[in-house]
TITORKOL-980962 format. One record per residue (C-alpha): residue in one letter; y negated, z negated, x; residue number from 1. Coordinates in steps of 0.25 Angstrom, whole numbers. Layout:
aa;py;pz;px;i
a;Y;Z;X;NUM
...
This chain:
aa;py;pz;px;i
x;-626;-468;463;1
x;-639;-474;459;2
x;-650;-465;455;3
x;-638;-455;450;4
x;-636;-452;437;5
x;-623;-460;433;6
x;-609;-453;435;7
x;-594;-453;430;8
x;-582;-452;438;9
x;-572;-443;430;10
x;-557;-443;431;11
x;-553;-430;429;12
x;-538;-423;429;13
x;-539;-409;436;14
x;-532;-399;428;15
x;-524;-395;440;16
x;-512;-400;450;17
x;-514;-414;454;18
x;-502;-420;464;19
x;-495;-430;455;20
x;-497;-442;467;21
x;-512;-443;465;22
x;-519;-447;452;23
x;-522;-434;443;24
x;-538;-436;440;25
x;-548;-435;449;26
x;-563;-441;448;27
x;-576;-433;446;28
x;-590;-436;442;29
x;-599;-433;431;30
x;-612;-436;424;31
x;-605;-442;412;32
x;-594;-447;406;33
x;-584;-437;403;34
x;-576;-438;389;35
x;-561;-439;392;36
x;-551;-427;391;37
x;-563;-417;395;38
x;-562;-405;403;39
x;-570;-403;415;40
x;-572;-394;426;41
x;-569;-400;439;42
x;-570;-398;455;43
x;-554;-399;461;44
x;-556;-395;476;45
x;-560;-383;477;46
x;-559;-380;462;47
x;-565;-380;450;48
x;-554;-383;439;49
x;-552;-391;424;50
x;-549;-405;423;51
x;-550;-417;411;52
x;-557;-430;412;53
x;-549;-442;409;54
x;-560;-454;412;55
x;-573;-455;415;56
x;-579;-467;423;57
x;-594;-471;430;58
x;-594;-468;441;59
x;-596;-477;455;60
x;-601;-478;468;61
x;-591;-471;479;62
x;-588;-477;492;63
x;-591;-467;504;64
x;-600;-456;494;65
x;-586;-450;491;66
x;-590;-439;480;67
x;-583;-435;468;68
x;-583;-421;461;69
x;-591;-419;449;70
x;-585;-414;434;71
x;-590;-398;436;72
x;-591;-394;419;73
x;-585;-402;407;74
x;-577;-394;398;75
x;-572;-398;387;76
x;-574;-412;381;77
x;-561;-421;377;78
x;-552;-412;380;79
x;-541;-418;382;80
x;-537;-432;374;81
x;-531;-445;381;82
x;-518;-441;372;83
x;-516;-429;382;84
x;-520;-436;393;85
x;-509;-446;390;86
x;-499;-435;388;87
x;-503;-426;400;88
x;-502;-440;408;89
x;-486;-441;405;90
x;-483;-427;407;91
x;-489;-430;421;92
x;-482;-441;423;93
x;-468;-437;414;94
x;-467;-424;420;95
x;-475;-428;435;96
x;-485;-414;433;97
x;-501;-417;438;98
x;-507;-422;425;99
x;-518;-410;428;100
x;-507;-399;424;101
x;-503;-407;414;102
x;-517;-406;409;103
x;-518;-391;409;104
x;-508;-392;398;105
x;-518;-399;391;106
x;-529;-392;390;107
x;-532;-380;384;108
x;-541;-368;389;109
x;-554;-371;384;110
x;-560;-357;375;111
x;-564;-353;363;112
x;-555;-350;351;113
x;-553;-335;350;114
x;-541;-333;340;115
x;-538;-340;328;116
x;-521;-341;327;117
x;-518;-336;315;118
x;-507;-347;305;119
x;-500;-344;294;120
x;-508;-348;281;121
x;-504;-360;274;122
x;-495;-361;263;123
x;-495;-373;251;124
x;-486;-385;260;125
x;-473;-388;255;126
x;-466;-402;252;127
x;-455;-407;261;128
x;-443;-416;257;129
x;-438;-423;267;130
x;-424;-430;268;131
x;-421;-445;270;132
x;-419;-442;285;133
x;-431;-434;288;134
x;-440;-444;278;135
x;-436;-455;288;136
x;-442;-448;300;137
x;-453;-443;293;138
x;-455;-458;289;139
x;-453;-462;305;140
x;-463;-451;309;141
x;-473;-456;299;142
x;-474;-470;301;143
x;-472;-467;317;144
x;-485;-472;326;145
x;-478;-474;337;146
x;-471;-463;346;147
x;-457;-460;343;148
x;-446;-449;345;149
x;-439;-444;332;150
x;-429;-435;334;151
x;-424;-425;323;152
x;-410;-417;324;153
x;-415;-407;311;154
x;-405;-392;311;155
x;-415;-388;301;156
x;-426;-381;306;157
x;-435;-380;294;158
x;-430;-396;290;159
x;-437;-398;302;160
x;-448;-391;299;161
x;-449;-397;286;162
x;-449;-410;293;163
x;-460;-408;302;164
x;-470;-405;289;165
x;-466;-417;282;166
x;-468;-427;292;167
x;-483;-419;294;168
x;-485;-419;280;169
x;-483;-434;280;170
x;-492;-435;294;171
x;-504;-428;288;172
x;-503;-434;275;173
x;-507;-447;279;174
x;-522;-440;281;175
x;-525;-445;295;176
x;-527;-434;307;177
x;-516;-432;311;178
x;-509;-420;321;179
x;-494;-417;323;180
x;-489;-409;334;181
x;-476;-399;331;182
x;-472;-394;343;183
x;-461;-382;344;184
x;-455;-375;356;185
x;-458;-363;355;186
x;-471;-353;353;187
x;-462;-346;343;188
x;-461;-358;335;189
x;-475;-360;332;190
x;-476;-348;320;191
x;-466;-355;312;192
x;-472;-369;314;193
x;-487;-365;310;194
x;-481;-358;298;195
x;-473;-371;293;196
x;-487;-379;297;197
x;-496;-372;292;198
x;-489;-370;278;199
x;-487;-386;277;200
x;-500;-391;282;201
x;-511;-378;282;202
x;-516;-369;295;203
x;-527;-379;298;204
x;-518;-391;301;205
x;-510;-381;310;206
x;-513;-380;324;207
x;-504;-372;334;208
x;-504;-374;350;209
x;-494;-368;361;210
x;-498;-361;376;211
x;-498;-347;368;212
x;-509;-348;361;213
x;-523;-342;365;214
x;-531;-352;372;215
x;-542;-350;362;216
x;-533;-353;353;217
x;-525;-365;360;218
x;-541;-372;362;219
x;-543;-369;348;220
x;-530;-377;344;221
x;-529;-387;354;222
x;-546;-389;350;223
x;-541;-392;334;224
x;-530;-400;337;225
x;-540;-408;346;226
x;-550;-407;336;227
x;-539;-416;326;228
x;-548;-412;314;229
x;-535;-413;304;230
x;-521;-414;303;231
x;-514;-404;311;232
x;-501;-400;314;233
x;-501;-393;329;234
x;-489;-383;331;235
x;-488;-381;347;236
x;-476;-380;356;237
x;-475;-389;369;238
x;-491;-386;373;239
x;-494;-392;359;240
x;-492;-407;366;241
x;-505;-406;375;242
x;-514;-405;362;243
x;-526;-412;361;244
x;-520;-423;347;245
x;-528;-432;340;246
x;-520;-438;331;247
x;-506;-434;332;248
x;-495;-439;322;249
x;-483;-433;327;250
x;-476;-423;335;251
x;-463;-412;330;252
x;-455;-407;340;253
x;-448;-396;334;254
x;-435;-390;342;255
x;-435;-402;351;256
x;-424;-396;358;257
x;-431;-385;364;258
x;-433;-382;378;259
x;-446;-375;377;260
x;-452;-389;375;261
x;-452;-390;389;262
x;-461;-383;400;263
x;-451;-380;411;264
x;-461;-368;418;265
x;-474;-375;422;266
x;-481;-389;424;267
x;-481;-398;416;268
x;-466;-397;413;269
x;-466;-405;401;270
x;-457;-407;389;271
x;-465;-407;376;272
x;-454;-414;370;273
x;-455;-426;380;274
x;-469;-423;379;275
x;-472;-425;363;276
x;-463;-439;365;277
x;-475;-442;373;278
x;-486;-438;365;279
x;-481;-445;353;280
x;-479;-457;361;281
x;-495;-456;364;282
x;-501;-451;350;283
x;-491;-462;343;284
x;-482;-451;337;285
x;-470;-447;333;286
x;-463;-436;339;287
x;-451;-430;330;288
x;-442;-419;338;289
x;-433;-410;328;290
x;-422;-402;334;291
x;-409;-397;330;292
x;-403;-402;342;293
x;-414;-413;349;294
x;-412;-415;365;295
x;-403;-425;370;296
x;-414;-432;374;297
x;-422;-433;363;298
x;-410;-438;354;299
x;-405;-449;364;300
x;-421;-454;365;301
x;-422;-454;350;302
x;-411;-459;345;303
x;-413;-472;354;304
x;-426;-475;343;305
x;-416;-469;329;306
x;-426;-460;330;307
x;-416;-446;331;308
x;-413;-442;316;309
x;-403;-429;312;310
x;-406;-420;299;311
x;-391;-412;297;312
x;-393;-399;294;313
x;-394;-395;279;314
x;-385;-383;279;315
x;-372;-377;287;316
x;-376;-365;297;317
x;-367;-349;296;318
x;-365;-350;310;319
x;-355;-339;318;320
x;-351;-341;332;321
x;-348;-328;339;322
x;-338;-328;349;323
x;-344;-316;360;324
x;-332;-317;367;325
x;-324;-312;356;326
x;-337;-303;354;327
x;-337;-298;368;328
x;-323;-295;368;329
x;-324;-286;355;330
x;-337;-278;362;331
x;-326;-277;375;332
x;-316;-267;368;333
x;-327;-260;363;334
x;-337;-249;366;335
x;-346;-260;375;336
x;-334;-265;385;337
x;-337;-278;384;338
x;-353;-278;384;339
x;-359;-291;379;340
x;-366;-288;366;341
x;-375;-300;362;342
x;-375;-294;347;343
x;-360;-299;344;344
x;-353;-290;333;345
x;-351;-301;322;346
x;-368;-303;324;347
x;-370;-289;324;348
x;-364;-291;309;349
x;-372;-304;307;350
x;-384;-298;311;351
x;-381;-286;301;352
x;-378;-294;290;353
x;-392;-302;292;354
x;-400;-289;293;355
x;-393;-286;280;356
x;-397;-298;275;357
x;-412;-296;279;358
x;-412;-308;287;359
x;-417;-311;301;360
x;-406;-312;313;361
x;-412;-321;325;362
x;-403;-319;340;363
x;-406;-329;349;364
x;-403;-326;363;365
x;-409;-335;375;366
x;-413;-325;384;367
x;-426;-314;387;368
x;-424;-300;390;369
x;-411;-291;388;370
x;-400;-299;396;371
x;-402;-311;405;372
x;-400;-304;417;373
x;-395;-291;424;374
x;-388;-289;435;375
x;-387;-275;445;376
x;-376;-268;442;377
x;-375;-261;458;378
x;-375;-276;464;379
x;-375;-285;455;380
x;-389;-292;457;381
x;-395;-301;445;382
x;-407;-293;444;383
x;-418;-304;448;384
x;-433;-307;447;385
x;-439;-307;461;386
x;-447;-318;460;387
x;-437;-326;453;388
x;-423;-330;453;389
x;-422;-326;435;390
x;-413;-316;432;391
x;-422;-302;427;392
x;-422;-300;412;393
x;-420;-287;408;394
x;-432;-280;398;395
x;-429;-270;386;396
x;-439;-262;395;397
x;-429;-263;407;398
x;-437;-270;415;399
x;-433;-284;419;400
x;-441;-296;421;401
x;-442;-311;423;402
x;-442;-322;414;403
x;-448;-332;425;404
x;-459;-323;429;405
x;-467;-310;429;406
x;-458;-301;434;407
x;-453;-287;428;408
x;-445;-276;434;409
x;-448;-263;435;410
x;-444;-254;424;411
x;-433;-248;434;412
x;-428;-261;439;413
x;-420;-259;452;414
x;-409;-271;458;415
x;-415;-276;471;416
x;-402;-279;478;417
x;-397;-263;475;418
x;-409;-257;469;419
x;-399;-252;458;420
x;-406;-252;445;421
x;-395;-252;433;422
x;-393;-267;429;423
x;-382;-276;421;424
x;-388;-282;410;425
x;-381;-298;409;426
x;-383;-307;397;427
x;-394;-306;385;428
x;-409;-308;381;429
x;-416;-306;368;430
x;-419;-289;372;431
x;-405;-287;374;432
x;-402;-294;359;433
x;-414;-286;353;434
x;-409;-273;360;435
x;-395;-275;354;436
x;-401;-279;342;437
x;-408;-267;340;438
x;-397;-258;343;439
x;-388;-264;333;440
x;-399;-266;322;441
x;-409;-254;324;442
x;-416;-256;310;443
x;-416;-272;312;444
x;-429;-278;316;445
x;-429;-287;328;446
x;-439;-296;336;447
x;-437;-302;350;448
x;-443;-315;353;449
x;-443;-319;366;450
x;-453;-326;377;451
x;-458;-311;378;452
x;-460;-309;364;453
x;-467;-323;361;454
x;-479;-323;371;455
x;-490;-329;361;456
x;-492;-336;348;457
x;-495;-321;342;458
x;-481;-316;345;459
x;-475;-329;341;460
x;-482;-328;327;461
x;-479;-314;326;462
x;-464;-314;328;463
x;-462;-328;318;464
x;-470;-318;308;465
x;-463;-305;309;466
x;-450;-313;308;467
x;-456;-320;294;468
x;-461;-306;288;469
x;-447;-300;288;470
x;-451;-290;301;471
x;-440;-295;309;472
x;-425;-294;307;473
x;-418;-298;320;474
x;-425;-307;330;475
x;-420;-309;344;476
x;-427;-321;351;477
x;-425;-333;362;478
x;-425;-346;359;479
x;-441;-346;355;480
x;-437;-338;341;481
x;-426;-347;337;482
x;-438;-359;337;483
x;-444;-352;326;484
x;-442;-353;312;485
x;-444;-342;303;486
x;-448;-340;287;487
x;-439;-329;286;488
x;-425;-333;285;489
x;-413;-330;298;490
x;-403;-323;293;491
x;-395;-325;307;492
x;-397;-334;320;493
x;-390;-329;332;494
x;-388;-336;346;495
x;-383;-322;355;496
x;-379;-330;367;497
x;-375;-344;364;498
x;-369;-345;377;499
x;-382;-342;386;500
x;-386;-357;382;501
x;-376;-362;391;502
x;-379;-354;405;503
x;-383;-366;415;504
x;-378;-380;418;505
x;-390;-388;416;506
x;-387;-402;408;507
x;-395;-399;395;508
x;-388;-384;393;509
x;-379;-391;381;510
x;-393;-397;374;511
x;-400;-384;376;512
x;-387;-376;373;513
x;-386;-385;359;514
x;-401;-384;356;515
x;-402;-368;355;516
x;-389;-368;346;517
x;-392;-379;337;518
x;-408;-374;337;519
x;-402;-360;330;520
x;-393;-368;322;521
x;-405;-375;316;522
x;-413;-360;315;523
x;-400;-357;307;524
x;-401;-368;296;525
x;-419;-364;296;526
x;-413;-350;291;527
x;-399;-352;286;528
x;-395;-341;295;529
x;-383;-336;301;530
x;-381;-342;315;531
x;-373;-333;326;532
x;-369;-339;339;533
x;-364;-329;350;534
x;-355;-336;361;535
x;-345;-334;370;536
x;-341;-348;369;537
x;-342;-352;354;538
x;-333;-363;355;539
x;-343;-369;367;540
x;-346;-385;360;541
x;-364;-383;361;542
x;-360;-370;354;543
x;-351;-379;343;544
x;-359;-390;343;545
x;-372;-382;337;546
x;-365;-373;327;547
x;-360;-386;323;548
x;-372;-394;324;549
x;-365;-404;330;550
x;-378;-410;337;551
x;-372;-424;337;552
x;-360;-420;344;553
x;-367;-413;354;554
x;-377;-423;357;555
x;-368;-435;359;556
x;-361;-427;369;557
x;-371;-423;378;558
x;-379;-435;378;559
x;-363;-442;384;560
x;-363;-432;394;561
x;-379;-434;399;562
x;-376;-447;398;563
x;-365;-447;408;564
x;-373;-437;416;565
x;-384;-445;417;566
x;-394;-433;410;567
x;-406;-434;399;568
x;-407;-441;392;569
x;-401;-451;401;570
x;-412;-447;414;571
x;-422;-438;415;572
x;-421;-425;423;573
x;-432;-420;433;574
x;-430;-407;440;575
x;-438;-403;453;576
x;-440;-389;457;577
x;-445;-384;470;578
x;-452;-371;471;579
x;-454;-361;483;580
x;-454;-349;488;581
x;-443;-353;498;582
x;-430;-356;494;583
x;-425;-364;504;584
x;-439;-372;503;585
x;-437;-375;490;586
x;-422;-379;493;587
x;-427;-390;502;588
x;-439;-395;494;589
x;-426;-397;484;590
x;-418;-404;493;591
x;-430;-412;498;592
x;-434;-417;485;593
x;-419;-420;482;594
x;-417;-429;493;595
x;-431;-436;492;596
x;-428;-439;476;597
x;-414;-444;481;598
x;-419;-455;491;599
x;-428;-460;481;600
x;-417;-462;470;601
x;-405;-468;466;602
x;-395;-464;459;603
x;-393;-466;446;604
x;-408;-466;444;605
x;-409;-453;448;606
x;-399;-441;450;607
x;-406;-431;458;608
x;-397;-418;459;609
x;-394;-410;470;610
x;-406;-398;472;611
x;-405;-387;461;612
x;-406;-371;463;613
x;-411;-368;449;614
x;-407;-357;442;615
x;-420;-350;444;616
x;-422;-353;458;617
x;-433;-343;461;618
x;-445;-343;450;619
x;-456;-334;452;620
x;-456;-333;469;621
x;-451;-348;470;622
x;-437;-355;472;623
x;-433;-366;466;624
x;-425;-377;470;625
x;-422;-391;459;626
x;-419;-405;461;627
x;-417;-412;448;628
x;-413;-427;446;629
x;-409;-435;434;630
x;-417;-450;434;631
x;-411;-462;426;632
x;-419;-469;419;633
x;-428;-458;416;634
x;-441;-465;421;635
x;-444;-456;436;636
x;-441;-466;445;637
x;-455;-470;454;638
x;-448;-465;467;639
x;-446;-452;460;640
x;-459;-451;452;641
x;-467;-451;467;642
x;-458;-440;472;643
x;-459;-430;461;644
x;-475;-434;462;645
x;-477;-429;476;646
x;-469;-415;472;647
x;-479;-404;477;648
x;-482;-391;468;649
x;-469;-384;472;650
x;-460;-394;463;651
x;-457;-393;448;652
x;-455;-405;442;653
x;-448;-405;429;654
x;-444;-417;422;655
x;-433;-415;411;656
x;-432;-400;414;657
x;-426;-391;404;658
x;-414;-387;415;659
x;-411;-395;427;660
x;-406;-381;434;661
């Protein structure tokens, strides 16, 4: 190298698939020092792709002449921070995804700010009383350096809420920097948030990030939050970990319980719950989750630190159970003949009585499109995708589609056992509610919130602000509506099908089951509403237990019967998936991996079940076979670890999935 101008090798990680059983950066050169987290432009075979630098070193005189690529362009300068780093390298590792797809969660695409998101202008902040009990977090969230897990069992959503700004309040009266991450599940939760933020602590320390927003605006966030030039509070659902923090002081998990904090459809399938543990564990942070029914797990972890604290509920709930057997039975002797009708005749009166009452009626029902599936009535085929094994989902248009993929019927759809072309609708979904809403209440205004109706932040904002101006009397919504909280009061909560939460075998059914209930049992107290659960089994205990909000109760039985099962949060469940385009190749990958895992292990150490058809076992063209296994201590064993490491592309690794079925 001599008579050279000096180089540095640097260490880069290719924003791409790396195999798990070779280190994830590769060396190239460059002129300089490169400043760490940047983005570069880098040569990958015969590519030309984006990767981040994670050292810089001088470099040294190579045996043989061997030759090392060169840094193409430099992008962007710091990047990324060694706080990301350190988060991206335990989801690598946790959840055993290449640290280079990790990484594209991280970093945001590179453009200019177009569009300016328009918050809610502030208001004069209010003063919060506390009581004793939530004076003695607040004081343990306040005087906490190190990382620890507080666990809150609150049915009192805006209690919650009021919570949350207190201990902000306190946080950003102490005058450092200071940044605290309020994480939500859902995009339809967002409105509400910036609106309570914003009020308390002024548009300019508010700062909201999810995957929906433009990317000129996501850059423009992520690039202010970066920036730390203030305090700030940063609203985001699960894609709000990956940010750039300076100094941040504490984390909110609001509806811990809620499935939609884990990413189930795409590398890296990650928990943000398990996530946010680990992020406050590396800022020096507390992480407080709030529920009205917390997850086993985070209970039984809390609790061993007297870190699990329970606010009782301020005020009794009008709750009315409605028997649909008894409902179904009237309906028989009538004009329908026994037609299920998911508007029951005692909350055909409810719902009148609300409207009269010029207050809002919010039906919940879990479940898109006009009924859940439909069958020919010629041959009696379940009328499926092609591509998929899902069950088609009939459209108010007529036209039926999938919920896994692209697919849509014709407007003539034909059966393709029998090419007949007159179908059975079975069960319900939110059009099928609004349809029979509309006939029964022609004058009534009504809203449909579904995955359909909520594809950006401008549909998100615009639904949570017709709802507060009074536009809207009935809304008809999945679960993403009901994590919303509204200005304008409730008059009456309903659950159409209490029953459809129970449908599979999968061990956590009961937890999710108890979480929906209780969650609109908490929504009630918000609103003071009237709450209206339909059932065919009324009398069924989760049904009892959350009317009652007998938490407790339900808790300590199904913590004995995981522990005698051996489940979470005893072990740790890891479900392996094969994908092909054959079935019976995927059957054998299955079986393969099966018998590989079981002559590494031992038993009780870990349980690995016997090969799973799931019940989607055909996703877009592929089939699908599991294996799952339990492990005891939860640490993966090192034996285990290098099998799942070698896994080629074909394999989905998911590590406390959200089903096991």
């Amino acid at each position: 190298m001599k008579g050279e101008a000096k180089k540095y090798l640097i260490s880069v990680i290719p924003l791409v698939r790396v195999p798990l059983t070779r280190g994830q950066d590769f060396f190239y050169t460059h002129t300089a020092k490169i400043p760490f987290g940047t983005l570069v432009d880098i040569p990958f075979g015969a590519r030309k792709i984006r990767g981040i630098v994670i050292a810089s070193k001088s470099d040294f005189d190579r045996v043989g002449g061997m030759k090392i690529k060169r840094i193409t362009k430099i992008l962007d300068e710091g990047l990324v921070t060694r706080e990301q780093l350190k988060l991206a390298q335990f989801i690598s590792r946790y959840y055993l995804c290449p640290l280079g797809i990790v990484f594209k969660h991280i970093t945001p695409a590179r453009v200019k700010m177009r569009t300016i998101q328009a918050l809610p202008s502030p208001t004069n902040s209010q003063s919060i009383r506390l009581t004793q009990k939530e004076m003695q977090i607040l004081k343990l969230i306040s005087l906490t350096v190190q990382m620890s897990k507080i666990v809150v069992h609150d049915s009192d959503l805006r209690r919650r809420q009021q919570l949350f700004l207190r201990i902000i309040t306190e946080i950003f009266s102490e005058g450092a920097p200071a940044q605290i991450l309020y994480l939500v599940p859902e995009l339809t939760a967002v409105p509400a948030a910036e609106d309570l933020c914003c009020a308390q602590f002024g548009q300019e320390n508010v700062i909201t990030l999810h995957s929906k927003l433009s990317k000129g605006a996501f850059y423009d966030a992520w690039s202010r939050i970066r920036k730390n030039d203030g305090p700030q509070v940063v609203i985001a659902t699960r894609s709000g970990l990956f940010a750039p923090f300076a100094q941040l002081r504490a984390i909110f998990v609001s509806d811990s319980e809620d499935i939609a904090y884990k990413q189930w459809d795409m590398n890296p399938r990650y928990d943000a719950r398990r996530c946010s543990e680990e992020l406050a564990k590396i800022h020096k942070c507390p992480v407080l989750f709030a529920s009205a029914a917390p997850r086993i797990v985070d209970r039984f972890e809390s609790e061993k630190n007297d870190l699990f604290f329970t606010l009782p509920p301020q005020q009794k709930l009008h709750i009315s159970l409605i028997n649909m057997c008894k409902e179904h039975w009237k309906n028989g002797r009538g004009k329908n003949q026994g037609r299920y009708e998911p508007i029951s005749n005692s909350l055909r009166e409810i719902l009148l009585k609300t409207l009269k009452k010029k207050q809002v009626s919010l039906l919940f029902i879990n479940q898109q499109g006009l009924s859940s599936f439909s069958i020919c009535t010629q041959c009696k085929n379940v009328f499926r995708c092609p591509t998929c094994t899902r069950a088609l989902v009939e459209s108010l248009d007529g036209t039926f589609r999938c919920l896994h993929c692209s697919y849509q019927s014709e407007s003539f759809p034909i059966c393709p056992s029998c090419k007949n072309m007159t179908f059975r609708a079975i069960g319900v979904g939110t059009e099928r509610v609004e349809k029979d809403v509309k006939k029964l209440f022609p004058s009534a205004r009504t809203l449909r919130v579904d995955a359909r109706s909520t594809q950006s932040t401008v549909a998100s904002r615009d639904i949570h602000d017709k709802i507060n101006s009074g536009k809207i009397d009935i809304i008809i919504g999945t679960q993403m509506i009901t994590k919303n909280i509204f200005d304008r009061k409730l008059g009456c909560i309903t659950v159409i099908d209490a029953d459809a939460f129970f449908g599979t075998n999968d061990f956590s059914v009961d937890e999710k089951a108890f979480a929906y209930l209780s969650h609109m049992m908490n929504l009630g107290r918000a609103h003071e509403a009237h709450i209206v659960i339909q059932s065919f089994s009324p009398e069924h205990r989760i049904v009892q237990w959350a009317t009652n909000n007998e938490y407790d109760i339900f808790y300590k039985e199904e913590l004995a019967d995981r522990r005698i099962l051996h489940l979470p949060p005893f072990t740790t469940v890891i479900t392996m998936t094969y994908r092909s385009s054959n079935k019976r190749h995927a059957r054998i990958m299955a079986e393969k991996m099966r018998k590989e895992l079981m002559s590494v292990t031992k038993e009780p150490t870990v349980r690995v079940q016997p090969v799973n058809k799931p019940l989607l076992d055909k996703v877009r063209g592929d089939y699908r076979r599991s294996v799952s296994f339990y492990i005891t201590p939860k640490k993966i064993p090192k034996e285990v670890a290098v099998i799942l490491m070698k896994c080629e592309s074909a394999w989905i690794i998911d590590r406390d999935p959200i089903a096991t079925i």
